[in-house]
CHARMM-style PDB file with segment names, atoms N, HN, CA, C and O in Angstrom:
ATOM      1  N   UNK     1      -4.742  -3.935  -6.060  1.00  0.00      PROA
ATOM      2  CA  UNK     1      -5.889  -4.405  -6.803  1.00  0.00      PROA
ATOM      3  C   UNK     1      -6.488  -3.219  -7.544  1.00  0.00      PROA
ATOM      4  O   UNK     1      -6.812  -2.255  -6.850  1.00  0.00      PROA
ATOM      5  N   UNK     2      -6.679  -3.158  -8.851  1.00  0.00      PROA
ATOM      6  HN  UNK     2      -6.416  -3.941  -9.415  1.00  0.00      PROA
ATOM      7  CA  UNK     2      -7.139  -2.057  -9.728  1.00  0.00      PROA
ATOM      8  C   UNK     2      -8.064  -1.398  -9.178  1.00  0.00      PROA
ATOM      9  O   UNK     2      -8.123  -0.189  -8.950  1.00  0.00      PROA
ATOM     10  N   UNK     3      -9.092  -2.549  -8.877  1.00  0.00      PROA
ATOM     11  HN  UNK     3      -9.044  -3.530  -9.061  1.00  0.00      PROA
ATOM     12  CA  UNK     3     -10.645  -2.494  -8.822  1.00  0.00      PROA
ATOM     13  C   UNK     3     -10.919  -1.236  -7.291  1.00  0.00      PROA
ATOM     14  O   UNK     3     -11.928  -0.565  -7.072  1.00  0.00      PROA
ATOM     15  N   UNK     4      -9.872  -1.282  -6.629  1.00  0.00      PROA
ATOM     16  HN  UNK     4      -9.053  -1.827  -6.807  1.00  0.00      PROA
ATOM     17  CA  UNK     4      -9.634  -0.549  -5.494  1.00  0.00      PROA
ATOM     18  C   UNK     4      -9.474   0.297  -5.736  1.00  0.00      PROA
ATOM     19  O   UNK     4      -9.923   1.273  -5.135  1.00  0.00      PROA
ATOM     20  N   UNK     5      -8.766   0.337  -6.722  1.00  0.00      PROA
ATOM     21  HN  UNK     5      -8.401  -0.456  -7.210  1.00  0.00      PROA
ATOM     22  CA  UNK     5      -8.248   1.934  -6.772  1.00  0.00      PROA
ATOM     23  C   UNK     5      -9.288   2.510  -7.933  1.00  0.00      PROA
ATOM     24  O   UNK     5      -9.189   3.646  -8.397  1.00  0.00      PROA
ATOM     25  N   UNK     6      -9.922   1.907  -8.181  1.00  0.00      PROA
ATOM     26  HN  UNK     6     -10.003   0.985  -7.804  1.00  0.00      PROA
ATOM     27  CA  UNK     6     -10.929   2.420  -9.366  1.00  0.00      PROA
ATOM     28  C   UNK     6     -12.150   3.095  -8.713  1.00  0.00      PROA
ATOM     29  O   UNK     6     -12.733   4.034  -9.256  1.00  0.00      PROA
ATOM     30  N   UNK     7     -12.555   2.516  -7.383  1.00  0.00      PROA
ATOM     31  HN  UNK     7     -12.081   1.753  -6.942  1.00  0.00      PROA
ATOM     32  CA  UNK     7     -13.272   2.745  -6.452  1.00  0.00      PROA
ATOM     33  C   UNK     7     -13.062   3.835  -5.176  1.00  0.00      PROA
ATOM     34  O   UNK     7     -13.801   4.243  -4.280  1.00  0.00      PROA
ATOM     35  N   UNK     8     -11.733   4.077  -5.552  1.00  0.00      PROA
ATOM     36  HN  UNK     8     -11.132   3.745  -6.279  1.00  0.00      PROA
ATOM     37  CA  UNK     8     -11.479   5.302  -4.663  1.00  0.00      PROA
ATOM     38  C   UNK     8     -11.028   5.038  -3.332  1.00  0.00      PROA
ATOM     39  O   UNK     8     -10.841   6.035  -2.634  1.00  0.00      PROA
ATOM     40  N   UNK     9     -10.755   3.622  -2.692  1.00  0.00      PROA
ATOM     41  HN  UNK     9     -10.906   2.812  -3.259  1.00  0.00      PROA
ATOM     42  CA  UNK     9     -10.162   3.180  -1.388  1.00  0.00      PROA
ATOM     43  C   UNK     9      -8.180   3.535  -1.371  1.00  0.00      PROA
ATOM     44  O   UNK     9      -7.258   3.203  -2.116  1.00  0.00      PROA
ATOM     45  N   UNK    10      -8.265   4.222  -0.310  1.00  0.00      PROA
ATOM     46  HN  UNK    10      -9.014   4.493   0.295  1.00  0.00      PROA
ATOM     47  CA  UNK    10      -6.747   4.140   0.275  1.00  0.00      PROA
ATOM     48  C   UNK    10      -6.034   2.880   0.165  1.00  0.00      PROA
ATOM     49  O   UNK    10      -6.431   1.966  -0.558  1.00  0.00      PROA
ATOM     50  N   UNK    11      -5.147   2.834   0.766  1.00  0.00      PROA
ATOM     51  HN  UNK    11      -4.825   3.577   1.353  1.00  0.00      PROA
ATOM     52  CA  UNK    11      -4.292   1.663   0.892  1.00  0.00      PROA
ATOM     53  C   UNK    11      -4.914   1.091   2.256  1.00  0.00      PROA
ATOM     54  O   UNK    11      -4.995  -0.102   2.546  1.00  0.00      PROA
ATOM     55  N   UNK    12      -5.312   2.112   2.992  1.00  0.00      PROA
ATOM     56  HN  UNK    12      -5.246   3.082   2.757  1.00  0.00      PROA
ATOM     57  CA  UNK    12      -5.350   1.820   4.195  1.00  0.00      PROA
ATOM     58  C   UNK    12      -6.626   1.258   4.129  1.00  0.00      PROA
ATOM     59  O   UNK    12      -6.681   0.038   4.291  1.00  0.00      PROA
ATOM     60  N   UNK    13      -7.585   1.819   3.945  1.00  0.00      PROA
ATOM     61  HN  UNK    13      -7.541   2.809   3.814  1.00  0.00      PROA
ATOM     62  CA  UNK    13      -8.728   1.447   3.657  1.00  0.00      PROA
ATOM     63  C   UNK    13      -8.914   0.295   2.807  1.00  0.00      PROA
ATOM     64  O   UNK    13      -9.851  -0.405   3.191  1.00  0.00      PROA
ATOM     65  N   UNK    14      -8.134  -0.261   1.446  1.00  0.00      PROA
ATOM     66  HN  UNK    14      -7.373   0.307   1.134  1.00  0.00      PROA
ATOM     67  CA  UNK    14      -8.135  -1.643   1.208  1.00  0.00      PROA
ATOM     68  C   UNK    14      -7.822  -2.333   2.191  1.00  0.00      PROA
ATOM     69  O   UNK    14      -8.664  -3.161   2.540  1.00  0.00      PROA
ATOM     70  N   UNK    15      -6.363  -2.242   3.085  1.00  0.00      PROA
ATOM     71  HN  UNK    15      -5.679  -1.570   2.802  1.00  0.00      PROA
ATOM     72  CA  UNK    15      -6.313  -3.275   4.130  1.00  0.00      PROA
ATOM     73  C   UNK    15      -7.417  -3.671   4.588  1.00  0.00      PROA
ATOM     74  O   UNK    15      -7.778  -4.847   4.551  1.00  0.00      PROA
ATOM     75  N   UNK    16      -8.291  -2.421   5.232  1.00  0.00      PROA
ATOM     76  HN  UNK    16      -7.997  -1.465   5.262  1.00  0.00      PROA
ATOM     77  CA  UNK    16      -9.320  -2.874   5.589  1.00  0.00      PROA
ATOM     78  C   UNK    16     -10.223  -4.032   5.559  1.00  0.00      PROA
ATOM     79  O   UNK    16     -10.595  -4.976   6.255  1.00  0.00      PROA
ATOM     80  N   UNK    17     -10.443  -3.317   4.038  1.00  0.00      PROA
ATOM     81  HN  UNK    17     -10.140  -2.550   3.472  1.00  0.00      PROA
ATOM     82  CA  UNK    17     -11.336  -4.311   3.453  1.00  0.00      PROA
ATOM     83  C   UNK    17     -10.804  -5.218   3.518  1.00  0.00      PROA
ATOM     84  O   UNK    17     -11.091  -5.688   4.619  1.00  0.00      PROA
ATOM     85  N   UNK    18      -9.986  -6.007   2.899  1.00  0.00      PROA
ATOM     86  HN  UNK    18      -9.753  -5.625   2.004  1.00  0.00      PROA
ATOM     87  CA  UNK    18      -9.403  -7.413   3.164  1.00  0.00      PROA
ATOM     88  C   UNK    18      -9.240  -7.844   4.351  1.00  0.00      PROA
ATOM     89  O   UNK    18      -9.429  -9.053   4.478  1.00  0.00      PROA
ATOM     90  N   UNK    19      -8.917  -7.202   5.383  1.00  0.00      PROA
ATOM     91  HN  UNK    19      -8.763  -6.219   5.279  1.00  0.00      PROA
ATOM     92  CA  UNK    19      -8.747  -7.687   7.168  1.00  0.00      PROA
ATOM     93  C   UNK    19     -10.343  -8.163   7.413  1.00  0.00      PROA
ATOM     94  O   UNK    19     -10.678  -9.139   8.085  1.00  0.00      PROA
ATOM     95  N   UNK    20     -11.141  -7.350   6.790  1.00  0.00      PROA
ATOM     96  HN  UNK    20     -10.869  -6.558   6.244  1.00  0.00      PROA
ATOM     97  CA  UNK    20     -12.754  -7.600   6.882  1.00  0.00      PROA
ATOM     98  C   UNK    20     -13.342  -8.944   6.207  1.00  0.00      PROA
ATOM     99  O   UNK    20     -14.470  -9.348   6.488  1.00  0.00      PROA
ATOM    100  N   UNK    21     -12.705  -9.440   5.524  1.00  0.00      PROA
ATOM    101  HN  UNK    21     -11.788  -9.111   5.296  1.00  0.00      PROA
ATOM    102  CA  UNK    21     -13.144 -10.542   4.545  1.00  0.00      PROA
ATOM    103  C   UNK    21     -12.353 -11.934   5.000  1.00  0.00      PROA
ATOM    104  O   UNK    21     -11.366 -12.544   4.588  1.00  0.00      PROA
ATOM    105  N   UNK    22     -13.100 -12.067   5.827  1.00  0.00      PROA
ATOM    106  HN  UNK    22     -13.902 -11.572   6.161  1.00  0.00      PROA
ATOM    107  CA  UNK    22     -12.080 -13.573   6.627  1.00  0.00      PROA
ATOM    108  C   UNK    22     -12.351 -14.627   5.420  1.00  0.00      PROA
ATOM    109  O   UNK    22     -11.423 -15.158   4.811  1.00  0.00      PROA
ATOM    110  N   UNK    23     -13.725 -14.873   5.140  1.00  0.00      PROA
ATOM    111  HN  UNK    23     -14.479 -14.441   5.635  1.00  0.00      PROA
ATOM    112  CA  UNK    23     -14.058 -16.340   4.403  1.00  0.00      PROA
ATOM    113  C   UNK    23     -13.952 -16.274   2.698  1.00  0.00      PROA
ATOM    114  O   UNK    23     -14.312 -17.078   1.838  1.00  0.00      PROA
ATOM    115  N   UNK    24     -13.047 -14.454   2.586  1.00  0.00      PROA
ATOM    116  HN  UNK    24     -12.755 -13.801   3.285  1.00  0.00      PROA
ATOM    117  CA  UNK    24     -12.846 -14.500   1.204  1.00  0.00      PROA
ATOM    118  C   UNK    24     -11.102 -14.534   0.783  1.00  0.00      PROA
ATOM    119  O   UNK    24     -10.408 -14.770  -0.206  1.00  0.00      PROA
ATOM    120  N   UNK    25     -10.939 -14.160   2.133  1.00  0.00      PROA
ATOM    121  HN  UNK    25     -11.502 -13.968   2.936  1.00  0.00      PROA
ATOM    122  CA  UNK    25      -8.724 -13.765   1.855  1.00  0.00      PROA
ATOM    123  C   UNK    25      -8.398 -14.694   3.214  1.00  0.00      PROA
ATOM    124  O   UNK    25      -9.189 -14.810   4.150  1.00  0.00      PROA
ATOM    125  N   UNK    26      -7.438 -15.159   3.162  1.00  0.00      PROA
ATOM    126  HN  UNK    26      -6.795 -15.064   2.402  1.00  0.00      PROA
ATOM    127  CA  UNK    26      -6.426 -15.907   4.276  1.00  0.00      PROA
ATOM    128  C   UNK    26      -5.214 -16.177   3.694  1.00  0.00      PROA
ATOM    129  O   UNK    26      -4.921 -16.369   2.514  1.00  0.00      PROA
ATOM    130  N   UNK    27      -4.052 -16.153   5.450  1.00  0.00      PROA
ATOM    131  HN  UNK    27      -4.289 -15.997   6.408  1.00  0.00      PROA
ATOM    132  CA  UNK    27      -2.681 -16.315   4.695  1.00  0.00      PROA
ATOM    133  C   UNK    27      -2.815 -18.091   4.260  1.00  0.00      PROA
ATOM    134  O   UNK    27      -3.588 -19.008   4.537  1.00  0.00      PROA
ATOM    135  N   UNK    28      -1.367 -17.882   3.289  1.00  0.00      PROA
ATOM    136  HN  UNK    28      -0.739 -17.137   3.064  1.00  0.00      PROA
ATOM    137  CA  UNK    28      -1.072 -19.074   2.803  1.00  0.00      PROA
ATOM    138  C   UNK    28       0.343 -18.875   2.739  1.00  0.00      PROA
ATOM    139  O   UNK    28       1.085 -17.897   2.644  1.00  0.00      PROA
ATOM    140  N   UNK    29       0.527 -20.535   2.850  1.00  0.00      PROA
ATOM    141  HN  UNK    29      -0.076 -21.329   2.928  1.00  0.00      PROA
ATOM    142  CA  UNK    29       2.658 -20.175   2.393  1.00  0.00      PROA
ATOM    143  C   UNK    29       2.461 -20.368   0.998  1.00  0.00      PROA
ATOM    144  O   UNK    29       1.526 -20.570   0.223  1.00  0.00      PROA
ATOM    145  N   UNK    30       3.803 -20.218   0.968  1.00  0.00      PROA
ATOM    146  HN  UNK    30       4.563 -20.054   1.598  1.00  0.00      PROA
ATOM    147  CA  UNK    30       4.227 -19.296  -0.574  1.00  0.00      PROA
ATOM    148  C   UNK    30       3.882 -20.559  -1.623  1.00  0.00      PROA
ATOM    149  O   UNK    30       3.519 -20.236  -2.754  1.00  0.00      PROA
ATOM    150  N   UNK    31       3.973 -21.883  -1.318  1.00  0.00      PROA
ATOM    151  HN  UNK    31       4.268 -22.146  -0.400  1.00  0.00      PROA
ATOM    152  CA  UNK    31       4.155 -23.087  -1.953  1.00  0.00      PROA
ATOM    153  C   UNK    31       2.340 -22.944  -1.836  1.00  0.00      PROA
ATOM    154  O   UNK    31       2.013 -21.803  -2.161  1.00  0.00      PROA
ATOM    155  N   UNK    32       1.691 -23.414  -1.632  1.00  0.00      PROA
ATOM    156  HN  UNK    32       1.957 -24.342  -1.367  1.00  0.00      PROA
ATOM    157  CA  UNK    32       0.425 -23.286  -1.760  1.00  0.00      PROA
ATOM    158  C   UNK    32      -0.516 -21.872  -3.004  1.00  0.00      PROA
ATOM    159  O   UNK    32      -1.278 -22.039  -3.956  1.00  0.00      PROA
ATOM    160  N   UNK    33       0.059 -20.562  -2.336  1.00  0.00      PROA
ATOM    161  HN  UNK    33       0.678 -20.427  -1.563  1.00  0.00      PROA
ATOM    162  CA  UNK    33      -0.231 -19.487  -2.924  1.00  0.00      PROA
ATOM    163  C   UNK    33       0.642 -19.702  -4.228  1.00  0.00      PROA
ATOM    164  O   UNK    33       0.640 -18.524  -4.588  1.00  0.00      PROA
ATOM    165  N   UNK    34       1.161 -20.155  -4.902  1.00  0.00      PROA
ATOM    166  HN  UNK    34       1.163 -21.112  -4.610  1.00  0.00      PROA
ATOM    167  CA  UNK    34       2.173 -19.810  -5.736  1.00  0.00      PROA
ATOM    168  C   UNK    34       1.076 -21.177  -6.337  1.00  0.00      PROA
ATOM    169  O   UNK    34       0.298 -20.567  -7.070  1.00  0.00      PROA
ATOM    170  N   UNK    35       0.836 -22.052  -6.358  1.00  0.00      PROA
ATOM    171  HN  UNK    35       1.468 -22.547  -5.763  1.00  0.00      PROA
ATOM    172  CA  UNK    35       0.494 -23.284  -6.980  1.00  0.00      PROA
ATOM    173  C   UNK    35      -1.063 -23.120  -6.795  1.00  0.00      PROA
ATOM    174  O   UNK    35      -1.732 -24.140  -6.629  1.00  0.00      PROA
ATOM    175  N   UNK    36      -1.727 -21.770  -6.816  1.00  0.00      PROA
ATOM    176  HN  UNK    36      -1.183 -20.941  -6.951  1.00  0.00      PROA
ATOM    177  CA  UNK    36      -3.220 -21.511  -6.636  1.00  0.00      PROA
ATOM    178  C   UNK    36      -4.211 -21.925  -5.835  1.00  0.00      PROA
ATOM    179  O   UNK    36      -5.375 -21.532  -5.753  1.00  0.00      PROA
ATOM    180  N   UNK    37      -3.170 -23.419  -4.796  1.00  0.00      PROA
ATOM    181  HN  UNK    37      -2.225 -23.738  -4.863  1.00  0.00      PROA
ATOM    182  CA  UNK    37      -4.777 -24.229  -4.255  1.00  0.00      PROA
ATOM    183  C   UNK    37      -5.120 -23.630  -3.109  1.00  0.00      PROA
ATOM    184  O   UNK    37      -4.657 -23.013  -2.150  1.00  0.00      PROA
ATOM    185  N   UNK    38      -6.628 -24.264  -3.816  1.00  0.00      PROA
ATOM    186  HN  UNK    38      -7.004 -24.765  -4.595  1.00  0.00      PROA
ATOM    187  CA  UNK    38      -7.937 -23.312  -2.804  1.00  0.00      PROA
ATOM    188  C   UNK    38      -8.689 -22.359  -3.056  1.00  0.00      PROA
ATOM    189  O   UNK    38      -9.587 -21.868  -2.373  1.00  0.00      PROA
ATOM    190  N   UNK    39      -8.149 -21.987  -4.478  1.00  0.00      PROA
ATOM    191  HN  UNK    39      -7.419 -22.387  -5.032  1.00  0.00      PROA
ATOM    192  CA  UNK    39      -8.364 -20.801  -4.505  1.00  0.00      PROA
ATOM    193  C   UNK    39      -9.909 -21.424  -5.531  1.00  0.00      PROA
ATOM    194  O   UNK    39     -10.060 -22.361  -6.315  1.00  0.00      PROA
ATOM    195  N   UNK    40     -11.018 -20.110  -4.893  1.00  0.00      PROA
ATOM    196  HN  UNK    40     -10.896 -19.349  -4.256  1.00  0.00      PROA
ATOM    197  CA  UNK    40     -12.298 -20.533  -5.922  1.00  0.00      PROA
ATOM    198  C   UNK    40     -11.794 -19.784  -7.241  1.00  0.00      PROA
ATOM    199  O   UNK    40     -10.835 -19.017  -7.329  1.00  0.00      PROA
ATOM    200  N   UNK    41     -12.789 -20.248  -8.378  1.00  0.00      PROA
ATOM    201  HN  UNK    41     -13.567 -20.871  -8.307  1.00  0.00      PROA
ATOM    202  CA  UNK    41     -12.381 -19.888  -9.843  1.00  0.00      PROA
ATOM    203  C   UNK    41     -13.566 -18.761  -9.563  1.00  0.00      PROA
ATOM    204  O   UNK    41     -14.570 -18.678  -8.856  1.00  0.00      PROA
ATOM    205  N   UNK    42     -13.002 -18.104 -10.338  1.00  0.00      PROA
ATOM    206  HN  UNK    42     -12.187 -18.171 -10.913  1.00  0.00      PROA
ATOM    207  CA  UNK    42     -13.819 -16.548 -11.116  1.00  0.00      PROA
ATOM    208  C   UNK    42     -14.448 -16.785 -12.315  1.00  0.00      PROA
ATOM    209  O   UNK    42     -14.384 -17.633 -13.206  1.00  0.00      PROA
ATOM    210  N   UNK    43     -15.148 -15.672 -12.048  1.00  0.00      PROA
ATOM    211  HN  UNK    43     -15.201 -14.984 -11.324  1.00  0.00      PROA
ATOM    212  CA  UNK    43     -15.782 -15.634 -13.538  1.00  0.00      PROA
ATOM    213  C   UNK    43     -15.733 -14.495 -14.268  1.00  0.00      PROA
ATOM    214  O   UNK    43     -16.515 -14.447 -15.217  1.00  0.00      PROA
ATOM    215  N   UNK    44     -14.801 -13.271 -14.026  1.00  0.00      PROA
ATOM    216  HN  UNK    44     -14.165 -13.309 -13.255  1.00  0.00      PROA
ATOM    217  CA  UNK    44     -14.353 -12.644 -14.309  1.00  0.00      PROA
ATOM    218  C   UNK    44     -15.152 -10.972 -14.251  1.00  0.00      PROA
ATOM    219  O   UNK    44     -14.831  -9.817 -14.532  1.00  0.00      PROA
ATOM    220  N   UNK    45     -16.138 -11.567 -13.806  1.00  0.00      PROA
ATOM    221  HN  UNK    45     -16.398 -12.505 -13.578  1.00  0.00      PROA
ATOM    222  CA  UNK    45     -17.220 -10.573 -13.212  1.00  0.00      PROA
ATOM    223  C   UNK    45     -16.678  -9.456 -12.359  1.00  0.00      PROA
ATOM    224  O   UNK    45     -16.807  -9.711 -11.162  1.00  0.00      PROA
ATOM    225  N   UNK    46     -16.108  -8.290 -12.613  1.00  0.00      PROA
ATOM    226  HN  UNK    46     -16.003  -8.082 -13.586  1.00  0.00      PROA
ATOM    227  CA  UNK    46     -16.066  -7.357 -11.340  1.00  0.00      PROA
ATOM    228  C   UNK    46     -16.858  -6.871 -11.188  1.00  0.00      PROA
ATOM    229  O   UNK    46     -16.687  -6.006 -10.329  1.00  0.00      PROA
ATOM    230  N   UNK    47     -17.987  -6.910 -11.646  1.00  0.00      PROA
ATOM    231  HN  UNK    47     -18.126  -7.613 -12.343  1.00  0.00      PROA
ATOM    232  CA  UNK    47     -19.071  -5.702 -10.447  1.00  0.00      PROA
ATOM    233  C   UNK    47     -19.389  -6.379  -9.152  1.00  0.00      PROA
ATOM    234  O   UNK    47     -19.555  -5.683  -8.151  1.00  0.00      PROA
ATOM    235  N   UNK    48     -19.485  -7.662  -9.093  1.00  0.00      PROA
ATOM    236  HN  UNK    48     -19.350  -8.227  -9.906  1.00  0.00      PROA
ATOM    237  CA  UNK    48     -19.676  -8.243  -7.728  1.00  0.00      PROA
ATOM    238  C   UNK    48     -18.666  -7.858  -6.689  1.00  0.00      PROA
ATOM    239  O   UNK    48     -18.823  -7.956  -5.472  1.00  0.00      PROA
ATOM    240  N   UNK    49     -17.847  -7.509  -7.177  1.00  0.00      PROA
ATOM    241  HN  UNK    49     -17.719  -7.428  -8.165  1.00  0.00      PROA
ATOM    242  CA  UNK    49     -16.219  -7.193  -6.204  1.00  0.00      PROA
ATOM    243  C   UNK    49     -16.825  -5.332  -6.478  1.00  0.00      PROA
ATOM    244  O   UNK    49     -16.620  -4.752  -5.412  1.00  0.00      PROA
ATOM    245  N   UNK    50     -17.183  -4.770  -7.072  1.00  0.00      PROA
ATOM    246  HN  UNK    50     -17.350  -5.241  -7.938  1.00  0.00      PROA
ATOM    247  CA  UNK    50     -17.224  -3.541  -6.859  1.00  0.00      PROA
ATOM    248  C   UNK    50     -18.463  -3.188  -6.157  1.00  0.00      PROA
ATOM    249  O   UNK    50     -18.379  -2.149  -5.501  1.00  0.00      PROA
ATOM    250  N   UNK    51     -19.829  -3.923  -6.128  1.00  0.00      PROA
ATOM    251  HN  UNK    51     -19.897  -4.767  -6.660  1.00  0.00      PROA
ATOM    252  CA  UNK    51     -20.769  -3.561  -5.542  1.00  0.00      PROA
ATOM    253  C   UNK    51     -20.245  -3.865  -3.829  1.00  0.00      PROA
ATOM    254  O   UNK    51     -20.728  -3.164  -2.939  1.00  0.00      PROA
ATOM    255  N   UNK    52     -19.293  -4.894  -3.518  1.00  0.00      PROA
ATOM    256  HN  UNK    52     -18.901  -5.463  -4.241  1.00  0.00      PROA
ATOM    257  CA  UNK    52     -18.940  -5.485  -2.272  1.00  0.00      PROA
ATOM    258  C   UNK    52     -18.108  -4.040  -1.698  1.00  0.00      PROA
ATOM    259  O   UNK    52     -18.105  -3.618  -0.542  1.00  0.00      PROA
ATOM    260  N   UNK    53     -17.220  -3.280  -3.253  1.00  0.00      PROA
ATOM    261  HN  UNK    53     -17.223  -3.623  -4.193  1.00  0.00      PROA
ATOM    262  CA  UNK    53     -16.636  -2.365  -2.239  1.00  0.00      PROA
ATOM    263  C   UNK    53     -17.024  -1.052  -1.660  1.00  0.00      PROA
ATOM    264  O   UNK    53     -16.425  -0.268  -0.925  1.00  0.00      PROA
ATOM    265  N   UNK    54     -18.548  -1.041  -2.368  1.00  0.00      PROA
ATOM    266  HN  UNK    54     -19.035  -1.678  -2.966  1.00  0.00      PROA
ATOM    267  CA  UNK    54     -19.050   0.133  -2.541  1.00  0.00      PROA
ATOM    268  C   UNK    54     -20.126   0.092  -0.977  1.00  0.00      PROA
ATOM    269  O   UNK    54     -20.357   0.915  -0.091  1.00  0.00      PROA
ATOM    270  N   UNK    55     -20.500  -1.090  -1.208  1.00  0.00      PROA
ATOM    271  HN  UNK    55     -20.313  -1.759  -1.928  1.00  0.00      PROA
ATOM    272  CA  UNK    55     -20.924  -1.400   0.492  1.00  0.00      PROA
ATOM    273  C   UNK    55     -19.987  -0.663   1.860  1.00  0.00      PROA
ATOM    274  O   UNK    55     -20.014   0.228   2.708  1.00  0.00      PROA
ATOM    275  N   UNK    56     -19.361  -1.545   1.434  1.00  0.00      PROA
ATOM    276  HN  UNK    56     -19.339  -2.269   0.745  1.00  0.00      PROA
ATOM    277  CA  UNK    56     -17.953  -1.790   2.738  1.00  0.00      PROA
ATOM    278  C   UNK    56     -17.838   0.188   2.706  1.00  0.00      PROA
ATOM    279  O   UNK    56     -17.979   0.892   3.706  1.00  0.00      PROA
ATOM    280  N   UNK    57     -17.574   0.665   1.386  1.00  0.00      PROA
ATOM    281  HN  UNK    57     -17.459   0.093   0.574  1.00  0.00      PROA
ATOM    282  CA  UNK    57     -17.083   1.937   2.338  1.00  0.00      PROA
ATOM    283  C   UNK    57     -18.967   2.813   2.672  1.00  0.00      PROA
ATOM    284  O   UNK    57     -19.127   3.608   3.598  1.00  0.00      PROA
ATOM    285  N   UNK    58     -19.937   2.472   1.855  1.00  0.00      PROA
ATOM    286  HN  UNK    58     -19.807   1.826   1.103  1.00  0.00      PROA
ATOM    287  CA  UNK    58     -20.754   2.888   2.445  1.00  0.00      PROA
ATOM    288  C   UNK    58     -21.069   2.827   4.080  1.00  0.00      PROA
ATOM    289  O   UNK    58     -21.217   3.762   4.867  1.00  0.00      PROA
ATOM    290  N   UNK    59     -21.104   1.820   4.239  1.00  0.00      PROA
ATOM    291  HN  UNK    59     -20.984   1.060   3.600  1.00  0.00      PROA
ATOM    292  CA  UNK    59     -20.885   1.251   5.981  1.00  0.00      PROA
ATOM    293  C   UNK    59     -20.083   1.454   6.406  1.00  0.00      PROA
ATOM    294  O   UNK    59     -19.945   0.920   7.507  1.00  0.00      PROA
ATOM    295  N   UNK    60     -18.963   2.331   5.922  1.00  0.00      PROA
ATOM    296  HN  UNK    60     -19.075   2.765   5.028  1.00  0.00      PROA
ATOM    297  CA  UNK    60     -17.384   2.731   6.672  1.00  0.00      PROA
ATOM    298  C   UNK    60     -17.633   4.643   6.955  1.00  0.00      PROA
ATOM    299  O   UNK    60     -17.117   5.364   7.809  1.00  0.00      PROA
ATOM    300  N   UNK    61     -18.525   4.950   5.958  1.00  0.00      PROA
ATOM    301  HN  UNK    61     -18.945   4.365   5.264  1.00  0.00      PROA
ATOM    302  CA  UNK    61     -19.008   6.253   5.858  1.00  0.00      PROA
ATOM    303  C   UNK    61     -17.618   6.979   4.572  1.00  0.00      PROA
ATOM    304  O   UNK    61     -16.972   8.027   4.571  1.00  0.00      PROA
ATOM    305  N   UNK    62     -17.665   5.847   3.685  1.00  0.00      PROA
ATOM    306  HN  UNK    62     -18.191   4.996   3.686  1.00  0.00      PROA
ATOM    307  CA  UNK    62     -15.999   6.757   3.327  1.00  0.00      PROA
ATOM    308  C   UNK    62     -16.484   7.026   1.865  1.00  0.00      PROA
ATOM    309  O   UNK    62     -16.995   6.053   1.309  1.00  0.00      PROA
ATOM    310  N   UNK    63     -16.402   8.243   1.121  1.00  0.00      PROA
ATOM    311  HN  UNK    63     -15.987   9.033   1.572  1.00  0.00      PROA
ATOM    312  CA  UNK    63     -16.863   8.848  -0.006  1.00  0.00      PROA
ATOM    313  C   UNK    63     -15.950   8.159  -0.950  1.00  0.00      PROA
ATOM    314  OT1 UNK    63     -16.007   8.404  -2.155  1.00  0.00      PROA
TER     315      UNK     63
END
């Protein structure tokens, strides 16, 4: 995800974040994920996704 790496998170540290976000990421099979459903629509807004990551590593203590 760009926005991750724009923000300065590891790999490891994205896992994180996503392992952290139950009611925003979950698995799906491939037939579902591949055919989008479920998925909420965007609005193409990233600062809401960047203020979320800027939290997460604030509260992680990670520069």
């Amino acid at each position: 995800m760009l926005v991750a790496e724009q923000t300065g998170l590891t790999q490891t540290q994205f896992n994180d974040l996503i392992n952290s976000r139950p009611d925003y990421f979950r698995l799906e099979n491939a037939s579902d994920n591949m055919g989008h459903y479920n998925e909420k629509p965007g609005n193409g807004d990233l600062q809401d996704i960047i203020n979320d990551i800027n939290e997460f590593k604030r509260k992680r203590g990670i520069r």
